[in-house]
Backbone as a chain_set.jsonl record, in Angstrom:
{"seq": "XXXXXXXXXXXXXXXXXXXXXXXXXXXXXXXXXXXXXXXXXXXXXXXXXXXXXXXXXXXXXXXXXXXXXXXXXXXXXXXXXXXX", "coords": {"N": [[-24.657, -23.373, -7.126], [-22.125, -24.889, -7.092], [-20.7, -23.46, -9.296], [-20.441, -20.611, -8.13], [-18.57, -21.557, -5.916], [-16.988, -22.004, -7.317], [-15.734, -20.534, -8.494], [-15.277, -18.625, -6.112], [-13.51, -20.079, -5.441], [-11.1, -19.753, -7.332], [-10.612, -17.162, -7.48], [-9.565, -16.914, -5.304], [-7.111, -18.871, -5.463], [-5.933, -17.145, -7.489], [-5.485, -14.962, -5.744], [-3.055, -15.624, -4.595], [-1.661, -15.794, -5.78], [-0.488, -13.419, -6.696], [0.655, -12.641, -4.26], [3.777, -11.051, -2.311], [6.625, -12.352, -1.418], [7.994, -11.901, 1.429], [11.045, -10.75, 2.793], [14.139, -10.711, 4.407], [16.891, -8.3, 5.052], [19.838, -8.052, 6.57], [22.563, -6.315, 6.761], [25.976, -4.96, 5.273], [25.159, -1.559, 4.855], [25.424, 1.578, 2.764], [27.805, 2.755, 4.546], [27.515, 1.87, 7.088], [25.557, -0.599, 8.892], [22.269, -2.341, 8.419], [18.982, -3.26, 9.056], [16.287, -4.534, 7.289], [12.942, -4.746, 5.705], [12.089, -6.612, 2.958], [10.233, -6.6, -0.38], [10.504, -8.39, -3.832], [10.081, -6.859, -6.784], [8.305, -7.094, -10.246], [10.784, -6.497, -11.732], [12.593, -7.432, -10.277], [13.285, -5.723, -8.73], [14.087, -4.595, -5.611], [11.372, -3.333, -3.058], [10.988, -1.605, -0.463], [9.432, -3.257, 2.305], [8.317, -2.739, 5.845], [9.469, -2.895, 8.885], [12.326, -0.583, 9.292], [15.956, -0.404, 10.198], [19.329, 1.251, 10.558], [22.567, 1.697, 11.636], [25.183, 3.736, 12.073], [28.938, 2.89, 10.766], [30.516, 3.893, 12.962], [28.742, 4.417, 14.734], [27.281, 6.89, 15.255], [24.957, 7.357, 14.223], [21.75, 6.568, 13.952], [18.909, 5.25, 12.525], [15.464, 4.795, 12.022], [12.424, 3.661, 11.097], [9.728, 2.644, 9.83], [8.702, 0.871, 6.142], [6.269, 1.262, 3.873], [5.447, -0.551, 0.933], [6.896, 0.544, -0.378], [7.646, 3.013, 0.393], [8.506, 5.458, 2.819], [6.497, 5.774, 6.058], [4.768, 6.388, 8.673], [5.803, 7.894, 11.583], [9.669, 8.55, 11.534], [13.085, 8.078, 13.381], [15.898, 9.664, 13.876], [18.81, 9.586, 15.732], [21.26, 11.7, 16.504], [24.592, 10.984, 18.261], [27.076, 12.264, 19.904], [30.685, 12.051, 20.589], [32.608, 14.248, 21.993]], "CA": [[-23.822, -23.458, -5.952], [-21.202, -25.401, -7.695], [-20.309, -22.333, -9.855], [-20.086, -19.743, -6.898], [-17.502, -21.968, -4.862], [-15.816, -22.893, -7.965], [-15.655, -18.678, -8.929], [-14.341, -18.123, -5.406], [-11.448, -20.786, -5.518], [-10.514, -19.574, -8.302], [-10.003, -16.155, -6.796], [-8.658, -17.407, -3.912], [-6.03, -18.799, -5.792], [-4.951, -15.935, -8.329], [-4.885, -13.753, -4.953], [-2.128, -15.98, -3.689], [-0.254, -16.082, -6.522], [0.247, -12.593, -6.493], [0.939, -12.357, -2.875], [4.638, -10.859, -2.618], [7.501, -13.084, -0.407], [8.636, -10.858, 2.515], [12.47, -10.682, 2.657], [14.807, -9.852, 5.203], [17.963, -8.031, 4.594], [20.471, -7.603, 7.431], [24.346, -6.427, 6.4], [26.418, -3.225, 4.495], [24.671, -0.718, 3.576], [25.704, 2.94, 2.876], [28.902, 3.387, 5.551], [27.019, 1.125, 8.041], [24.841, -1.832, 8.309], [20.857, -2.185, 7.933], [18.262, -4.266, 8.557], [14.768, -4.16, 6.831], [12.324, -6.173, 4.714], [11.506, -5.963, 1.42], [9.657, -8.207, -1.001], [11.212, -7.953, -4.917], [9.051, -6.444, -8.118], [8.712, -7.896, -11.445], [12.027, -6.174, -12.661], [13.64, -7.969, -9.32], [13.977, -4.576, -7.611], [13.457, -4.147, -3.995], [10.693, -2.954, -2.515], [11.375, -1.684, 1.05], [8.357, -3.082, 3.074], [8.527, -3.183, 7.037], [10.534, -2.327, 9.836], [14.047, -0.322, 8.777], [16.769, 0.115, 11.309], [20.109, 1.344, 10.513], [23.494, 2.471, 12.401], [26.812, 3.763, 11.018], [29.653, 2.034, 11.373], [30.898, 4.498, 13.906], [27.948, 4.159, 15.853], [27.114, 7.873, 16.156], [24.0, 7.885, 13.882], [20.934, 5.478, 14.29], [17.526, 5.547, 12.296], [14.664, 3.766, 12.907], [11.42, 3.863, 11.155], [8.879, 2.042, 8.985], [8.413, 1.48, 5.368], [5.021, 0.685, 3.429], [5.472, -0.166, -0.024], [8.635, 1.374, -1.077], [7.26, 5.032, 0.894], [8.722, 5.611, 3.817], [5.441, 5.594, 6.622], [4.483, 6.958, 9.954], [7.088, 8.551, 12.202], [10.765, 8.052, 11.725], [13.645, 8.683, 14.102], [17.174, 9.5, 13.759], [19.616, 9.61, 16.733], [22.919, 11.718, 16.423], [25.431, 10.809, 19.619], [28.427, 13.008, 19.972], [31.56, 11.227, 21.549], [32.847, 14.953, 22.464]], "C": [[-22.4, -23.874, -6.332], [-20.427, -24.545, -8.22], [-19.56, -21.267, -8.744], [-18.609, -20.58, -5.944], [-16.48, -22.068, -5.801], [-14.806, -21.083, -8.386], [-14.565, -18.542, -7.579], [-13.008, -18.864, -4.736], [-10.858, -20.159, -6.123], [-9.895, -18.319, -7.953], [-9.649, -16.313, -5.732], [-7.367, -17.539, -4.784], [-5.168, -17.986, -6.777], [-5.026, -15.224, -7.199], [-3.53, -13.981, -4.604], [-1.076, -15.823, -4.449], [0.16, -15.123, -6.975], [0.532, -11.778, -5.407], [2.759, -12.609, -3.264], [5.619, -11.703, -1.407], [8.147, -11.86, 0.615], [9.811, -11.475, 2.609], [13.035, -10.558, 3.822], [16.099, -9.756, 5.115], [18.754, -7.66, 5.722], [22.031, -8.119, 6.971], [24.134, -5.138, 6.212], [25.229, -2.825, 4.201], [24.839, 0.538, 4.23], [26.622, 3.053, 4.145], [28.351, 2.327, 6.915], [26.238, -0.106, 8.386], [23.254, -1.241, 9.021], [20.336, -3.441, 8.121], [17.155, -4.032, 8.188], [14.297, -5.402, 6.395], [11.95, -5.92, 3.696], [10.975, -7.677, 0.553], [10.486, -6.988, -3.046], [9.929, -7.61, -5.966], [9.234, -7.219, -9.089], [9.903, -7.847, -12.225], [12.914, -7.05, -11.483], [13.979, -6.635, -8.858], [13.378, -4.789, -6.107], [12.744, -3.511, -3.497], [10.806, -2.891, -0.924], [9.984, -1.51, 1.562], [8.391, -3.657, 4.859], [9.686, -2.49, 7.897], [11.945, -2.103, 8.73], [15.16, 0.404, 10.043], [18.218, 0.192, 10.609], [21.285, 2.034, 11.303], [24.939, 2.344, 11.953], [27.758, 3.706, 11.713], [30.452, 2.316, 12.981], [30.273, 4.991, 15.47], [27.332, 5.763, 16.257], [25.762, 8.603, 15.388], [22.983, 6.853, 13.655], [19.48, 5.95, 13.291], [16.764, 4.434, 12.469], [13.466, 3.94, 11.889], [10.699, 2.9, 10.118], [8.834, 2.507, 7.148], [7.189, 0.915, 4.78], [4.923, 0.728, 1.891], [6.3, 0.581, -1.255], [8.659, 3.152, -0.399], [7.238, 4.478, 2.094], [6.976, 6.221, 4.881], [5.807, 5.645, 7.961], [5.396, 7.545, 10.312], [8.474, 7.842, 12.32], [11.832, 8.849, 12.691], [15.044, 7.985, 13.886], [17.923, 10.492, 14.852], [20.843, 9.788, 16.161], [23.465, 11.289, 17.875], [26.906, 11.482, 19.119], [28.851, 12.371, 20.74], [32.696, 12.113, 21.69], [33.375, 14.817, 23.877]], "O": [[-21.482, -23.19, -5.879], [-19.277, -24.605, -7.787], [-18.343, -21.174, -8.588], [-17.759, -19.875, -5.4], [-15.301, -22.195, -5.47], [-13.614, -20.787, -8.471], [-13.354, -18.396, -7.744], [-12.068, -18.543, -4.009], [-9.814, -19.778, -5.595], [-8.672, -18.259, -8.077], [-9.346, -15.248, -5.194], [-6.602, -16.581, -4.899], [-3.948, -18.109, -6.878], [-4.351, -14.247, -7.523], [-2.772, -13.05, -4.332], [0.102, -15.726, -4.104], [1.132, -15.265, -7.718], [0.651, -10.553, -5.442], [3.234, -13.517, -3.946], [5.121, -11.575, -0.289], [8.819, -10.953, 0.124], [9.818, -12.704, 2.533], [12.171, -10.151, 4.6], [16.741, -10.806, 5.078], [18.308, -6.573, 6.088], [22.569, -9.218, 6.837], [23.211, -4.372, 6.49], [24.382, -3.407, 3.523], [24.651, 0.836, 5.41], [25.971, 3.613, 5.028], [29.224, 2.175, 7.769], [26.736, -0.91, 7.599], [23.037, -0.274, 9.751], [20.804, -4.487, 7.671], [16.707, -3.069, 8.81], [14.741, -6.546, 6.498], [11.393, -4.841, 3.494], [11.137, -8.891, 0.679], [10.755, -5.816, -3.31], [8.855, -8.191, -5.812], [10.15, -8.04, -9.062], [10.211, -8.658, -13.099], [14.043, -7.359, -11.866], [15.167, -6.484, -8.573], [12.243, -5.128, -5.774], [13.4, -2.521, -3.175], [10.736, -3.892, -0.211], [9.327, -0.47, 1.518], [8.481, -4.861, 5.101], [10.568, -1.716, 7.523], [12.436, -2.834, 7.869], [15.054, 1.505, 10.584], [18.465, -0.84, 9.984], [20.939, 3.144, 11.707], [25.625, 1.379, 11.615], [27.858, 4.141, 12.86], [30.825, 1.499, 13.822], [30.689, 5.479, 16.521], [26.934, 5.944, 17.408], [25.395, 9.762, 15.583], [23.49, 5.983, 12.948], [19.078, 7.104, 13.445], [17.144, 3.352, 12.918], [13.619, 5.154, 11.754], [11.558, 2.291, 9.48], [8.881, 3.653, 6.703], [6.973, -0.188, 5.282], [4.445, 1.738, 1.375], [6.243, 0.939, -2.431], [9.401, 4.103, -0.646], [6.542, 3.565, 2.541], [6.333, 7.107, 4.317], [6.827, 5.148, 8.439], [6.121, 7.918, 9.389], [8.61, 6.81, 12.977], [11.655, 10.053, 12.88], [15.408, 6.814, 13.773], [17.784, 11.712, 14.929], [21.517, 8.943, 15.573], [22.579, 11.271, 18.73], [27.593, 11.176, 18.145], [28.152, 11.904, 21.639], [33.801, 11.575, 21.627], [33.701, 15.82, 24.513]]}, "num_chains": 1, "name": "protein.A"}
């Protein structure tokens, strides 16, 4: 019994300790600003995981959609507006 609880601490705690920190990035990016979430990799790159919303600076192009993992996921949507 002793063994078995001591086995699944033990994997308890190496799960946690490669459980990734969720981020959140809201500023510039690309002509407009962005917000998303991302957690970082072992090189320190960004991994885009979670809601991504962006709109350029001019306001006349909007996206919207999810990411899972660094791969863009489920349905995304991008809004042009003409100020014609």
């Amino acid at each position: 019994m002793k063994y078995n609880l001591l086995t699944f601490a033990f994997c308890l705690f190496a799960n946690l300790l490669q459980a990734q920190t969720i981020k959140t990035y809201s500023g510039p990016y690309e002509n407009g600003k962005a917000t998303y979430q991302y957690y970082e990799d072992n090189n320190g790159e960004r991994i885009y995981n979670g809601p991504f919303t962006y709109k350029s600076i001019d306001g006349t192009i909007r996206i919207t959609g999810t990411y899972k993992n660094g791969k863009r996921n489920g349905s995304w949507l991008c809004t042009l507006i003409n100020y014609y």
